[in-house]
C-alpha positions in Angstrom: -21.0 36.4 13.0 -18.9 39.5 11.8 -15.8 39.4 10.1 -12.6 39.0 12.6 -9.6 41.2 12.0 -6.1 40.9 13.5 -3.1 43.4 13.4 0.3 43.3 15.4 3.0 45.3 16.4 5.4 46.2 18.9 3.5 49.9 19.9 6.5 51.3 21.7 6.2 55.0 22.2 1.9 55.0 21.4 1.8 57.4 19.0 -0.9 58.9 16.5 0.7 56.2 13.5 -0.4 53.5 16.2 -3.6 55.5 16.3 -4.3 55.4 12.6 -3.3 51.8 12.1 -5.7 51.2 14.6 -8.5 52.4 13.4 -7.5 51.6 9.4 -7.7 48.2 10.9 -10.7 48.3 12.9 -12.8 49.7 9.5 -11.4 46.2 7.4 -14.6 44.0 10.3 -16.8 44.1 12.8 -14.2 42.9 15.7 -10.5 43.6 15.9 -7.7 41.8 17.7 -4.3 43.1 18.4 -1.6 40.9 19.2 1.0 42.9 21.1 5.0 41.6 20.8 6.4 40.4 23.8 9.4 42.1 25.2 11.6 39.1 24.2 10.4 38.7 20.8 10.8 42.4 19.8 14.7 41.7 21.4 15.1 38.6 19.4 13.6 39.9 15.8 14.7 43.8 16.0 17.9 43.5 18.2 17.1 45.3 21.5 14.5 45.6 23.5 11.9 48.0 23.2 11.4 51.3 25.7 8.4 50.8 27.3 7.7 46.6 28.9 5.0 44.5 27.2 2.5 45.2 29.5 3.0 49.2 29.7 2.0 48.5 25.4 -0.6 46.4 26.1 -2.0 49.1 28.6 -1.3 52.0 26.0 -3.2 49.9 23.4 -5.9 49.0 25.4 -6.6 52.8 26.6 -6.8 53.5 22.9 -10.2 52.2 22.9 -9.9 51.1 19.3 -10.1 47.6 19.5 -11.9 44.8 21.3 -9.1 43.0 22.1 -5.6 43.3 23.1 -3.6 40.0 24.3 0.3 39.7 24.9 2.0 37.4 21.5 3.2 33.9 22.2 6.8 33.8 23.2 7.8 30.7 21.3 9.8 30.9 18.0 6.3 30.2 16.3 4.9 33.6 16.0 2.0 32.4 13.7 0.7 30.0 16.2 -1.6 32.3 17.7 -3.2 33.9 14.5 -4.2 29.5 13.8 -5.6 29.8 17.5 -7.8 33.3 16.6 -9.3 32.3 12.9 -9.2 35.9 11.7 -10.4 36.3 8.3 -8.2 39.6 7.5 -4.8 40.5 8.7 -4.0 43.7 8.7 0.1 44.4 8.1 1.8 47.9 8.7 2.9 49.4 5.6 6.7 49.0 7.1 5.9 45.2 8.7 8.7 43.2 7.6 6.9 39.8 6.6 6.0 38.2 3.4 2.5 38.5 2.4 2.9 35.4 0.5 4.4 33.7 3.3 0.8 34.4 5.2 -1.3 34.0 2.3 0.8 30.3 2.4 0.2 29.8 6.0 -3.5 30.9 6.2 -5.4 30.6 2.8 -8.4 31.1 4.7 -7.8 34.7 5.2 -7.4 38.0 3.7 -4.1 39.8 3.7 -4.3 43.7 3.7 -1.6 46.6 3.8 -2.6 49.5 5.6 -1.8 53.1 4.3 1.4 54.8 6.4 0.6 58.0 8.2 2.6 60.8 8.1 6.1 58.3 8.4 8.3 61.1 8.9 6.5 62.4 11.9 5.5 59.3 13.4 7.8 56.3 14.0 8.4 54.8 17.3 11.9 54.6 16.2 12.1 59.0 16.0 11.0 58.5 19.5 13.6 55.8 20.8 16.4 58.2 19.5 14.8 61.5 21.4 14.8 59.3 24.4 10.6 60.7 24.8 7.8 59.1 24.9 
């Protein structure tokens, strides 16, 4: 069996940083997993809710063809839950994901924590998009 990889994000605005992440993560195992944030979770961790609905960024992701799987997060306050449920051995954080490696590495000893590389950050950022009001 091939080594499992799992990334998440909120993917509002699918843009060619999404893109890269994508496929940085894809290149860390064999299978890849993305958990996309529900609607309410974005609002309750970021402070608003994101542009596009959680299943218009499931869709985007999906048509990306990058990984093998796409699945909506949990909606409880236990985010983590579902990476116990999915036994990846990697997770693959954004370069600007706001959570403690350490806290992970704490939670799941089993598996490997990688950063991936940002691409061009002043070009692409969903946030540049949000505040052009374009997709």
């Amino acid at each position: 069996m091939g080594k499992k990889v799992v990334c998440a994000g909120t993917f509002d605005h699918f843009h060619p940083g999404h893109r890269d992440f994508l496929r940085q993560a894809k290149r860390l195992g064999d299978e890849l997993t993305v958990i996309v944030a529900r609607d309410e979770t974005v609002r309750r961790i970021k402070g608003f809710l994101p542009t596009h609905n959680e299943q218009m960024r499931k869709h985007n992701v999906e048509e990306s063809g990058i990984p093998e799987l796409v699945i909506l997060g949990n909606l409880d306050t236990d985010l983590f839950q579902i990476i116990q449920e999915l036994k990846p051995d990697i997770i693959a954080l954004g370069y600007d994901q706001r959570v403690s490696d350490e806290e992970i590495t704490k939670r799941f000893p089993y598996c490997t924590i990688i950063r991936l590389q940002s691409f061009q950050p002043d070009h692409y950022k969903s946030s540049f998009y949000r505040q052009k009001g374009t997709d």
